[in-house]
C-alpha positions as semicolon CSV with decimal commas, in nm:
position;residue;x (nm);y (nm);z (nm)
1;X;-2,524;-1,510;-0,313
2;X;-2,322;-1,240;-0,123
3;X;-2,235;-0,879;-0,350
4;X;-1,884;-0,839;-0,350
5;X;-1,765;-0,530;-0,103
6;X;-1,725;-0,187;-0,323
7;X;-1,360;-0,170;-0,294
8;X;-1,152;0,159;-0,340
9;X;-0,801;0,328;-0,342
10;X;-0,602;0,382;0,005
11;X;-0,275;0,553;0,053
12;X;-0,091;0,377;0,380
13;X;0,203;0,522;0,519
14;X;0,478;0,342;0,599
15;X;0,814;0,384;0,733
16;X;1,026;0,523;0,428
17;X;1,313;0,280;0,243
18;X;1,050;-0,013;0,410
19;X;0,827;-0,005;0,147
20;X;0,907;-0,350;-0,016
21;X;0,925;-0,509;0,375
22;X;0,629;-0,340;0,467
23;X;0,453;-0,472;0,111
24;X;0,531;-0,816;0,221
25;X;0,424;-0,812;0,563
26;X;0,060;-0,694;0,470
27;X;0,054;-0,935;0,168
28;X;0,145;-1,173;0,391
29;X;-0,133;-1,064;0,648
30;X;-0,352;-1,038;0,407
31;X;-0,289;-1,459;0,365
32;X;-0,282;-1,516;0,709
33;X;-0,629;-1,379;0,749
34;X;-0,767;-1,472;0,425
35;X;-0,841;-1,117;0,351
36;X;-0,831;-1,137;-0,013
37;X;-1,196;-1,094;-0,082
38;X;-1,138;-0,709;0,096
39;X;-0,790;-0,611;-0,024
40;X;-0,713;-0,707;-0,427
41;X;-0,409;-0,490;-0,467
42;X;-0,099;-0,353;-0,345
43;X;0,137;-0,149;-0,511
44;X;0,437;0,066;-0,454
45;X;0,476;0,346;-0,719
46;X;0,805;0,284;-0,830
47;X;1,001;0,427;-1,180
48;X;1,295;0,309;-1,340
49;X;1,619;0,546;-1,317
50;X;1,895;0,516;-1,542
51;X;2,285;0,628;-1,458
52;X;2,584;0,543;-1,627
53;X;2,805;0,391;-1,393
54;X;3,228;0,315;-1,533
55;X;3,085;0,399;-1,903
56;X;2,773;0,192;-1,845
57;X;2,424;0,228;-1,867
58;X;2,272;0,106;-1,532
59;X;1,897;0,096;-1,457
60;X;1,766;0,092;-1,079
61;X;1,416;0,132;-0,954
62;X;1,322;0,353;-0,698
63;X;1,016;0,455;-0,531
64;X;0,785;0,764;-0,714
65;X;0,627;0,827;-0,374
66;X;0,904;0,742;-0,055
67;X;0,727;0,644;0,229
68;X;0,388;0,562;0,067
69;X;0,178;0,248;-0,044
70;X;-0,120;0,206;-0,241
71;X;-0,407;-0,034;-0,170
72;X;-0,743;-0,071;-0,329
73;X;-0,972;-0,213;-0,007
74;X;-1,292;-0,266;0,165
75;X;-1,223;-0,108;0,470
76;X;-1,456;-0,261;0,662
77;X;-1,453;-0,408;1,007
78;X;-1,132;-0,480;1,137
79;X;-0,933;-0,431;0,821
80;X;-0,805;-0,080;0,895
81;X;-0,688;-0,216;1,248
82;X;-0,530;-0,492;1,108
83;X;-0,337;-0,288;0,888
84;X;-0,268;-0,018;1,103
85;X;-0,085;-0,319;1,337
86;X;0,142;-0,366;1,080
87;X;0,518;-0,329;1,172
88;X;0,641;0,003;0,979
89;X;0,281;0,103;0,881
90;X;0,263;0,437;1,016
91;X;-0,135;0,497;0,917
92;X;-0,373;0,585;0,640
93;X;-0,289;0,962;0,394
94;X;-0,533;1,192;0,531
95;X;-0,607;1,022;0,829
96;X;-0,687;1,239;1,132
97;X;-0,820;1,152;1,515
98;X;-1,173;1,033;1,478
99;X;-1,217;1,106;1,120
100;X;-1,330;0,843;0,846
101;X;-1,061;0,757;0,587
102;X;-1,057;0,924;0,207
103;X;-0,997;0,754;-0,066
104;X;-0,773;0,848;-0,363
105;X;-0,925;0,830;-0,709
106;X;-0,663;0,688;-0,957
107;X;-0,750;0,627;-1,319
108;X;-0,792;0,279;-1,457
């Protein structure tokens, strides 16, 4: 039996207002390449804003972090390419020429 990869926390950058497209399109990549063992979640930090529209309460969400996606990987092998490739990905937080990626501690 094979140990599960030690996955962790990822900040991708993506192209900002495209985070819900973007979301898709690696969920949906994720699928494609039946990734799902690697990559387990991912999340857009969003919060709830309320405004009162005519004399009514109106709630919209909107994204905590513009421009920014969360994913808790195993970047191993290609995965980082593949998500790199990704139409309005721009590239991983932290990221520099050459250098290996960081990962963000977030509390469970």
């Amino acid at each position: 039996m094979t140990e599960a990869p030690v996955k962790k926390w990822y900040v991708v950058r993506a192209i900002s207002g495209q985070e819900k497209k973007v979301k898709g399109q690696i969920e949906a990549e994720i699928n494609r390449n039946k990734l799902e063992e690697y990559i387990s979640q991912v999340l857009i930090p969003t919060e709830k804003v309320y405004q009162i529209r005519n004399g009514k309460k109106v709630s919209k969400e909107r994204s905590f972090y513009p421009g920014y996606i969360l994913i808790e990987a195993a970047l191993v092998g290609e995965i980082p390419h593949i998500l790199k490739n990704i139409t309005g990905v721009i590239g991983f937080l932290g990221e520099t020429k050459g250098a290996t990626l960081y990962h963000c501690a977030l509390p469970r």
